[in-house]
KOLDREN-78324 format. One record per residue (C-alpha): x negated, y, z negated; residue number from 1. Coordinates in pm, whole numbers. Layout:
N
       c1       c2       c3     n
        X        Y        Z   NUM
...
! end
This chain:
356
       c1       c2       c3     n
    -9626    11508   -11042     1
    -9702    11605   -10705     2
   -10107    11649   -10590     3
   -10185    11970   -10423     4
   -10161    11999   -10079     5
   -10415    11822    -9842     6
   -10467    11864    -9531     7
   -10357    11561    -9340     8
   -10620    11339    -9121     9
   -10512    11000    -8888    10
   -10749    10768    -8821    11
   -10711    10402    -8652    12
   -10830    10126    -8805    13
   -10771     9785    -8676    14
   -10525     9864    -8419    15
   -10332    10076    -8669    16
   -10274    10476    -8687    17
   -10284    10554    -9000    18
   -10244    10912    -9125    19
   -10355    11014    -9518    20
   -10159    11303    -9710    21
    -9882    11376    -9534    22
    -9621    11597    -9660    23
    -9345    11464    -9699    24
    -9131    11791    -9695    25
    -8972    11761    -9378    26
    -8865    11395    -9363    27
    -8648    11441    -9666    28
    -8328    11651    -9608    29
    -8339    11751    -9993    30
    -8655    11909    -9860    31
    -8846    11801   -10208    32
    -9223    11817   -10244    33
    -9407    11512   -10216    34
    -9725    11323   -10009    35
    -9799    10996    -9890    36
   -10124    10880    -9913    37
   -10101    10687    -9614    38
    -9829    10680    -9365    39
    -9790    10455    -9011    40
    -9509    10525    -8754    41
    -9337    10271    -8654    42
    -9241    10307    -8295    43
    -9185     9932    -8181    44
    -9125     9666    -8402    45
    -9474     9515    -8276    46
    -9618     9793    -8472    47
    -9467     9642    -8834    48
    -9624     9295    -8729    49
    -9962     9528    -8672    50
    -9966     9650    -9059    51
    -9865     9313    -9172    52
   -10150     9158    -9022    53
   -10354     9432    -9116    54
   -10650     9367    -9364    55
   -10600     9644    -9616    56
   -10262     9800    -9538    57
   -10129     9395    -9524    58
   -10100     9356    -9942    59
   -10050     9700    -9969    60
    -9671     9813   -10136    61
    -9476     9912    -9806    62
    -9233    10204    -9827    63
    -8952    10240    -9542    64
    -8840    10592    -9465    65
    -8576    10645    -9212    66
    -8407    10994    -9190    67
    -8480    11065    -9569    68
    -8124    11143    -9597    69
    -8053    10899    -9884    70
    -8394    11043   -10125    71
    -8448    11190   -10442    72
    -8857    11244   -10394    73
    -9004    11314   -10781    74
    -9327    11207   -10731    75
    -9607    11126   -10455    76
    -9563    10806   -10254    77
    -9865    10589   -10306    78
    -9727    10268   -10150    79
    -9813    10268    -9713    80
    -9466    10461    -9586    81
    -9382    10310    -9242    82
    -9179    10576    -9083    83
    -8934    10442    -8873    84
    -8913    10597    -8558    85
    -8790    10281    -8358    86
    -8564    10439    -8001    87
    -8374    10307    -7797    88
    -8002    10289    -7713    89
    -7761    10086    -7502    90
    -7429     9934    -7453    91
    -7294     9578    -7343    92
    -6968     9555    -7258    93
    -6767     9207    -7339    94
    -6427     9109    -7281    95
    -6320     9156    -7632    96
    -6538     9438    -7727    97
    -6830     9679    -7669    98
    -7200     9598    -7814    99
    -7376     9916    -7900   100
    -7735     9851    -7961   101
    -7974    10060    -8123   102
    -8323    10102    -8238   103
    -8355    10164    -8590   104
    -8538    10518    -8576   105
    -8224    10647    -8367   106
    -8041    10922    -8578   107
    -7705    10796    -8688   108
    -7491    11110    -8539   109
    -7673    11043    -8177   110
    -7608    10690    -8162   111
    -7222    10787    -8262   112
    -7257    11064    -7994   113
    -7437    10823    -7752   114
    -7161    10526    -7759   115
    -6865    10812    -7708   116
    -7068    10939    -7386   117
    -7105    10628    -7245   118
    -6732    10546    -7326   119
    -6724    10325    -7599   120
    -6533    10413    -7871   121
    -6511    10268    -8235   122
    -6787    10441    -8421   123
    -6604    10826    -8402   124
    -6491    10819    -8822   125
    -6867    10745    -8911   126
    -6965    11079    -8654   127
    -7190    11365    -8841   128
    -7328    11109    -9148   129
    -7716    11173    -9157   130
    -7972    10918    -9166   131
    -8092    10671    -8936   132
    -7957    10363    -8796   133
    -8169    10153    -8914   134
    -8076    10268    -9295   135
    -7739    10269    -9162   136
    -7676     9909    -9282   137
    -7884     9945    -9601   138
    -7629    10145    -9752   139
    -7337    10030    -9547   140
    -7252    10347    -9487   141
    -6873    10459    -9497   142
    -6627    10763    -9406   143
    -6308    10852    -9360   144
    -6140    10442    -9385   145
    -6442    10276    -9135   146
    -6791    10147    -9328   147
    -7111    10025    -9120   148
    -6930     9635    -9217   149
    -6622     9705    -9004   150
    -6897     9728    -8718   151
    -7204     9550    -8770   152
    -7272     9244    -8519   153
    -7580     9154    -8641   154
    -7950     9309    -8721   155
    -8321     9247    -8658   156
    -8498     9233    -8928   157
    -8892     9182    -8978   158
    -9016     9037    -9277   159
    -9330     9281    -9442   160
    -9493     8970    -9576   161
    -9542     8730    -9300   162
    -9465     8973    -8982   163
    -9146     8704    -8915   164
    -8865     8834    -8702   165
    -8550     8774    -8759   166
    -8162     8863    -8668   167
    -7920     8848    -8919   168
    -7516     8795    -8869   169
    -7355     9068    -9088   170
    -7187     8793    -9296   171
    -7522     8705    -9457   172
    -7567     9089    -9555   173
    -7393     9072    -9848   174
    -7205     9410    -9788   175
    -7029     9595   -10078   176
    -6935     9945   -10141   177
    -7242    10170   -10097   178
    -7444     9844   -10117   179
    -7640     9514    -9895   180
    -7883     9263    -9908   181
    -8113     9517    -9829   182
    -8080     9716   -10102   183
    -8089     9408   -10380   184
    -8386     9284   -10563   185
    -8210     8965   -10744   186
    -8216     8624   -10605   187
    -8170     8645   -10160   188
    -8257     9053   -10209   189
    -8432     9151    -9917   190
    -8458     9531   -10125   191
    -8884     9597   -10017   192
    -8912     9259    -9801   193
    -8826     9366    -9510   194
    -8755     9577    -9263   195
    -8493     9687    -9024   196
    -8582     9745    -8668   197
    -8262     9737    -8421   198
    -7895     9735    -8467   199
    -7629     9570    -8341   200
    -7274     9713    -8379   201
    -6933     9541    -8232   202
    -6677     9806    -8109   203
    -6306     9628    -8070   204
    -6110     9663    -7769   205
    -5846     9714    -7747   206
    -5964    10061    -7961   207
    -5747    10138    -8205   208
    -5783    10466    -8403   209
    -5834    10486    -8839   210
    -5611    10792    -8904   211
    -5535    10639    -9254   212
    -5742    10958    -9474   213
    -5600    11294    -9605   214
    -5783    11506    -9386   215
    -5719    11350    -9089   216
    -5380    11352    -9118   217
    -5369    11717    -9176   218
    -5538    11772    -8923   219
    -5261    11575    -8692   220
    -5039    11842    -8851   221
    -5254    12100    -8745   222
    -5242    12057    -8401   223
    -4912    11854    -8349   224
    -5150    11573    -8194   225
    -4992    11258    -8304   226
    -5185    10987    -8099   227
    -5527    11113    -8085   228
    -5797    10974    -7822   229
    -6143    10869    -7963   230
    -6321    11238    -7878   231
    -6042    11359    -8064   232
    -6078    11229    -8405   233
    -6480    11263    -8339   234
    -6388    11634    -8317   235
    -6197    11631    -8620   236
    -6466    11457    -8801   237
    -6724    11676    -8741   238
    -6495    11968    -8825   239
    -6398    11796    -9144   240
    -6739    11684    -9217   241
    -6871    12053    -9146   242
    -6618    12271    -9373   243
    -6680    12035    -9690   244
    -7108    11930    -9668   245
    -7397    12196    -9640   246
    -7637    12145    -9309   247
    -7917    12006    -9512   248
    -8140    12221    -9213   249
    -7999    12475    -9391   250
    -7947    12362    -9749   251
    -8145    12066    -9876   252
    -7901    11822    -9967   253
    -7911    11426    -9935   254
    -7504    11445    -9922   255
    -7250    11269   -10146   256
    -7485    11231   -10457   257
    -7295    10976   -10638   258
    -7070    10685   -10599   259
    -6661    10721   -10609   260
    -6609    10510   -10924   261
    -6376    10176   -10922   262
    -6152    10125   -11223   263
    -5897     9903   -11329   264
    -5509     9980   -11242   265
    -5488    10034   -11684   266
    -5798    10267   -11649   267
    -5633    10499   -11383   268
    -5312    10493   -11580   269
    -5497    10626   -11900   270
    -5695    10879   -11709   271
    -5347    10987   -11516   272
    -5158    11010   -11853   273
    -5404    11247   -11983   274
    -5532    11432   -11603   275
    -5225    11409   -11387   276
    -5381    11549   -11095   277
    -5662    11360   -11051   278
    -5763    11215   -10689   279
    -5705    10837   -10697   280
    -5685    10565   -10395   281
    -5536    10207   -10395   282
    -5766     9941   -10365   283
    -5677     9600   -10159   284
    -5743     9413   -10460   285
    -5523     9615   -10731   286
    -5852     9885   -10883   287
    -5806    10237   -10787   288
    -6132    10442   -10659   289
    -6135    10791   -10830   290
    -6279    11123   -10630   291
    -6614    11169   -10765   292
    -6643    11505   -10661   293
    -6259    11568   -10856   294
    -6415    11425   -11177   295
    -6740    11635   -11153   296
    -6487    11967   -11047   297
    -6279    11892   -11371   298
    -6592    11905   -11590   299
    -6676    12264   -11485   300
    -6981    12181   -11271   301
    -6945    12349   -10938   302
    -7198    12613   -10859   303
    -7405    12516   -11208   304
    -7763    12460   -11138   305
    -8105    12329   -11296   306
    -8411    12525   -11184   307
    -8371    12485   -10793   308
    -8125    12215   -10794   309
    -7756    12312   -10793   310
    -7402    12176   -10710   311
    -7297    12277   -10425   312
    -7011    12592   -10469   313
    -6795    12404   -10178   314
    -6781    12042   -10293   315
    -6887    11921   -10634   316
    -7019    11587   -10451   317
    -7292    11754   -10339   318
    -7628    11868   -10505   319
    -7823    12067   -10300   320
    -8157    12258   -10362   321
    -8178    12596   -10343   322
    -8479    12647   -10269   323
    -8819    12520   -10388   324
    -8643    12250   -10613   325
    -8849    11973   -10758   326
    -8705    11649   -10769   327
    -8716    11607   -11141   328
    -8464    11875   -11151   329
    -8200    11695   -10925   330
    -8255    11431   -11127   331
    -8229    11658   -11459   332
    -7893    11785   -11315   333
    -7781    11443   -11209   334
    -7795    11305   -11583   335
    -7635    11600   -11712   336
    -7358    11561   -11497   337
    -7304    11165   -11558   338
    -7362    11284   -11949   339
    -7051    11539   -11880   340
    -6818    11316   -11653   341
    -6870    10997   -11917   342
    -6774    11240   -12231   343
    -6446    11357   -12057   344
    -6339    11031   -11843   345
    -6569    10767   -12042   346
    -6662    10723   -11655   347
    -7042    10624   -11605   348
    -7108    10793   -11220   349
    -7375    10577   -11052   350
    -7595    10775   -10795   351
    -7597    10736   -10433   352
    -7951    10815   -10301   353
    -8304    10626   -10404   354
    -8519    10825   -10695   355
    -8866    10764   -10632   356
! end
């Protein structure tokens, strides 16, 4: 349950600003109610070594909030959130590719943006996804046939116990769909350990566009442009992007709520025998992923809503609040939804964002 609102103070203690109650409103795009006790921005990565080595915020439980694009907020935050507000962005060119680098409180769409302007292209299918980059890689983000693994060089990474920098080769990051090393607590996790404070990402020359998606191809149709340049597809993107997701500075929303589901080739044939029309794609390795937002659509969800929470009328993927939402009703909403889908399909949907 959420405290009532405090005014917020900052104060420095031993080299670090600290500031106490902060709303945490504004630096979720659900736009949920919450505070955090205590809350340091991080503007340098010098500045996570300077609350590791710190003598009461040191032991403390560290939360990392990036964009707060990925957050279901249901309660207060009493663990110290470092806010990661890390800048910085540049290119390196190589012979065989581009190196975009970026500091981890950079917002995704600007560092997408950023590479284009400077000529680089590569990153244009991941263009309008919101979040930071340094959360980029936590959820190896994805869109329209490119993921954050097709691109990652490498990382920086500080560790919150011992204040220990170090880069990490995206073949130790244990990428998956929706899912990294950063994200897992089992053995290797690095899930509340650490910290990501600059990325790396490796553009290919010679470029070579991803027009492989539904939309996109439409939208080739469209305009009769069959060889599109890298601004080009951005474009389309963002169009795409734009006519199917709610501005969350309009709409709270943390985007596509849950996971598209994987299922064996004999589980997509049962579900097709019984719901022809139902969205499906090939997998490299002989599953099918199913359209999340198709299942939910089926079960008669679009436009239903729990107090303040609600799917969105446009695209079933999406819950959004409208309005002074708590987050115990997103999560109310969620259940009932993966209740609904599993009764029809016998489909469990797993969630996309963090509940805390």
């Amino acid at each position: 349950m959420q405290s009532p609102a405090i005014p917020p103070s900052t104060e420095r203690r031993e080299g670090v600003v600290i500031e106490t109650d902060v709303n945490l409103k504004p630096y979720n795009t659900f736009g949920l109610p919450a505070t955090a006790r205590r809350l340091v921005r991080i503007r340098e990565e010098l500045d996570v070594r300077r609350v590791v080595d710190h003598p009461e915020l040191g032991r403390a439980p560290k939360f990392v909030l990036g964009g707060g694009s990925n957050l279901v907020l249901t309660r207060d935050v009493d663990a110290v959130v470092l806010k990661m507000e890390i800048p910085g962005l540049r290119v390196e060119e190589r012979d065989d590719c581009w190196i975009v680098e970026a500091g981890a409180g950079v917002a995704w769409h600007e560092a997408v943006a950023g590479s284009l302007a400077l000529g680089v292209p590569g990153l244009e299918n991941l263009a309008l996804i919101p979040g930071t980059v340094g959360a980029a890689p936590v959820q190896n983000i994805g869109a329209y046939g490119v993921e954050l693994k097709d691109r990652l060089e490498n990382v920086d990474v500080v560790d919150l116990t011992t204040g220990r920098r170090v880069t990490l080769p995206a073949e130790v990051c244990r990428f998956g769909y929706r899912d990294s090393v950063f994200k897992q607590t089992g053995y290797g996790g690095l899930a509340g350990k650490s910290v990501i404070t600059k990325v790396r990402l490796r553009c290919p020359k010679p470029w070579q566009p991803q027009l492989g998606y539904l939309d996109i191809e439409r939208k080739m149709a469209e305009t009769g442009i069959s060889a599109p340049d890298a601004k080009q597809v951005f474009d389309w993107i963002c169009e795409i992007r734009r006519a199917k997701l709610p501005d969350p500075a309009r709409i709270g929303n943390a985007g596509s709520f849950f996971k598209n589901p994987v299922v064996s080739a004999e589980q997509c044939r049962d579900i097709i025998t019984r719901d022809p029309h139902i969205v499906h794609y090939p997998m490299p390795d002989g599953s099918f992923k199913l359209a999340a937002g198709w299942l939910i659509d089926a079960c008669g969800w679009k436009g239903k809503s729990v107090g303040g929470a609600a799917v969105y009328e446009k695209q079933a993927l999406v819950l959004v609040n409208r309005g002074e939402a708590r987050g115990a009703e997103v999560v109310t909403l969620a259940r009932a939804i993966q209740e609904s889908v599993y009764g029809r399909f016998g489909i469990r949907l797993e969630p996309e964002p963090v509940v805390v």
